[in-house]
TORLOTOR-68972 format. One line per 5 residues: number of its first residue (from 1); their letters; for each residue z, y, x of C-alpha. Coordinates in steps of 0.25 Angstrom, whole numbers, padded with zeros to 4 digits. Example, Ala and Ser with C-alpha at 12.3 -4.5 7.8 and 13.67 -1.06 7.14 Angstrom:
<recs>
1	AS	0031/-0018/0049; 0029/-0004/0055
</recs>
This chain:
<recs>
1	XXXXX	-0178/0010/-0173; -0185/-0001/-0167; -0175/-0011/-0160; -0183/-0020/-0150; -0178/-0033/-0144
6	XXXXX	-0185/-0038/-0132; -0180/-0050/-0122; -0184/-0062/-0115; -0190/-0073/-0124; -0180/-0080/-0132
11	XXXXX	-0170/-0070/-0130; -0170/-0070/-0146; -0179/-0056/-0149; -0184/-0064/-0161; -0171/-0069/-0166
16	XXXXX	-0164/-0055/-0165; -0176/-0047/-0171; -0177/-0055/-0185; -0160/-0054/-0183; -0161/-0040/-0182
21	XXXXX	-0170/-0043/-0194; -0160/-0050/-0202; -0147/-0044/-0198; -0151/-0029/-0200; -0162/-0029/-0208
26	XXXXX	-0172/-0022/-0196; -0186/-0025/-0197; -0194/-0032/-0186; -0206/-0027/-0182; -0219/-0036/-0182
31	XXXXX	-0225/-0036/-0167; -0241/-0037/-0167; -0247/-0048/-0158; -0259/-0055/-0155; -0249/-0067/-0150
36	XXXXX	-0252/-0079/-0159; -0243/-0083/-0169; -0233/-0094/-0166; -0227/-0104/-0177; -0219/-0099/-0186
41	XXXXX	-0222/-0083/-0184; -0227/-0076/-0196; -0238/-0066/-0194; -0232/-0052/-0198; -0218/-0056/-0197
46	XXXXX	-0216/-0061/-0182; -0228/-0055/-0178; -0239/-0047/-0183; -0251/-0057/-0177; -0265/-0052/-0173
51	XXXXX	-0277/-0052/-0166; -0280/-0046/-0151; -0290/-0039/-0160; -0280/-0033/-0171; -0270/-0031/-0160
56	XXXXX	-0279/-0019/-0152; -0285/-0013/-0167; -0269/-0009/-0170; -0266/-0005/-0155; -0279/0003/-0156
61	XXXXX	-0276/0008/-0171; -0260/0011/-0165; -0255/0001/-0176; -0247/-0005/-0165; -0237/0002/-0152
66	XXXXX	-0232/-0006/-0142; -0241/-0015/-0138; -0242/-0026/-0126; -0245/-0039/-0123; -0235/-0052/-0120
71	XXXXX	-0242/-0065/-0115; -0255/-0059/-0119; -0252/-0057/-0133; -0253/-0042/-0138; -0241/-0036/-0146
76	XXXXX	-0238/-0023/-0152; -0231/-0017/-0161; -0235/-0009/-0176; -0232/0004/-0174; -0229/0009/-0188
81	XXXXX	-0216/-0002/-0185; -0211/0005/-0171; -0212/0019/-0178; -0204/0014/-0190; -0192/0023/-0192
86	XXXXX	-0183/0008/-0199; -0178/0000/-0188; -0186/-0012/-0185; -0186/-0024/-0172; -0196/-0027/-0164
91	XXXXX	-0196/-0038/-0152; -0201/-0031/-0139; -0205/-0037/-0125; -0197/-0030/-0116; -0210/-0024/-0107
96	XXXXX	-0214/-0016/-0119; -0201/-0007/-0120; -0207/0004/-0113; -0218/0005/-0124; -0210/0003/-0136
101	XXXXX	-0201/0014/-0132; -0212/0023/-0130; -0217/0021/-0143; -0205/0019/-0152; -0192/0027/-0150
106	XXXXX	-0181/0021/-0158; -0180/0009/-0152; -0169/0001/-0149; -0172/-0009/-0139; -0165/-0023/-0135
111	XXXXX	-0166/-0032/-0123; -0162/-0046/-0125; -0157/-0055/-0114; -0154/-0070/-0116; -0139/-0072/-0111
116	XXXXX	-0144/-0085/-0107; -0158/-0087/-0103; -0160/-0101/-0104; -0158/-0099/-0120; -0170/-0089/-0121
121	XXXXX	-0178/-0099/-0112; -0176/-0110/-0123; -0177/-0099/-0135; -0191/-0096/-0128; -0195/-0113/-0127
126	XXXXX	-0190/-0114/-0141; -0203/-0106/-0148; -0213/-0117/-0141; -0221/-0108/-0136; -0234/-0112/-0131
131	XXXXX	-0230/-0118/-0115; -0237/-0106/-0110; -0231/-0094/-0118; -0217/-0101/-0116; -0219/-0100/-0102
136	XXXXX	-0225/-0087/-0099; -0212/-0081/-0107; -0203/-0090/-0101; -0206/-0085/-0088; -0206/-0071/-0093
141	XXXXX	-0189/-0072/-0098; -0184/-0071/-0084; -0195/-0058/-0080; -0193/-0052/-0091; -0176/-0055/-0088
146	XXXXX	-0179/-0048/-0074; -0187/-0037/-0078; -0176/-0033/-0088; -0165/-0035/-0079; -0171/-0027/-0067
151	XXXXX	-0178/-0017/-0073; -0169/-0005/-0077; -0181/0003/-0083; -0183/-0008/-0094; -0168/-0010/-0096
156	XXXXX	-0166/0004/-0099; -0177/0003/-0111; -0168/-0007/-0120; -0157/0000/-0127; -0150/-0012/-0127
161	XXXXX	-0149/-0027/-0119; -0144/-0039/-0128; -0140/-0051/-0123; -0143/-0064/-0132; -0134/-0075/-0131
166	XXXXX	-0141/-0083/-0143; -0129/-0080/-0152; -0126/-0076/-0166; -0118/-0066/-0159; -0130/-0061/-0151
171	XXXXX	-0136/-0058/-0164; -0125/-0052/-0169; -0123/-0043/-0157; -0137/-0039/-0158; -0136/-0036/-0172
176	XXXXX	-0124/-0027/-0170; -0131/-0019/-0158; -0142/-0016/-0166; -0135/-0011/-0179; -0128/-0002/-0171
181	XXXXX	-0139/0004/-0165; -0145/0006/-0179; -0132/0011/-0184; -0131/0022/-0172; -0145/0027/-0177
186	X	-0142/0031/-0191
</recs>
């Protein structure tokens, strides 16, 4: 099963995949992008980093499903790792859905909401962004808030909607929905 985790910036898809990584063993997948590193990211670990150039020979070679572009960056995702029988985590924007559950079947997919929106705001300013990047995504949080709220369609392709409150307890929440969900597969 592939569980996906997609939100608003700084709602804490990063913090809860490598806790899903710790707490329950689950493997996060490596997203391909032609995105430029940023300080402390490893190359293979956070992201598998490429050229435009690399990037379109695995599209073409089908190497990699999933594809699309944020911020004009391209992102994909290995195929081999979607198509996994094991249980892995990816982080997902929200617009791919639709694409991701065309191509893998067993997902389970998680929309996360900040229950307070000024903390996913200051989450967002604390990575120090370059000024321009910040801004483009801070202006994206509350679209992207509407779009999810008013649109029904997109709604109905998350199997679950988590509210972060930036707790222990949040984690733990999370954790606990996610175990049982892998429990009621076996």
């Amino acid at each position: 099963m592939v569980i996906t985790l997609s939100g608003v910036t700084g709602v804490g898809k990063s913090y809860f995949k490598k806790a899903i990584q710790d707490d329950l063993g689950i493997e996060a997948q490596v997203i391909v992008t032609t995105r430029k590193m940023r300080d402390g990211e490893k190359d293979g670990i956070d992201k598998k980093f490429v050229t435009d150039e690399e990037f379109e020979k695995l599209k073409k070679a089908g190497e990699i499903v999933v594809t699309f572009e944020y911020l004009g960056n391209k992102y994909g995702y290995p195929k081999k790792n979607m198509q996994s029988k094991l249980n892995s985590v990816v982080e997902l924007h929200y617009s791919i859905i639709y694409q991701l559950k065309e191509e893998v079947k067993n997902t389970f997919s998680i929309y996360m909401l900040p229950k307070n929106l000024e903390i996913a705001k200051q989450k967002l300013k604390e990575r120090n962004l370059p000024k321009d990047v910040e801004k483009a995504r801070l202006d994206e949080i509350e679209e992207h808030i509407k779009r999810f709220k008013e649109d029904e369609e997109l709604r109905g392709q998350f199997d679950y909607v988590f509210y972060n409150d930036y707790t222990e307890k949040a984690r733990e929440e999370l954790m606990k929905i996610i175990k049982e969900k892998i429990n009621n597969l076996k």
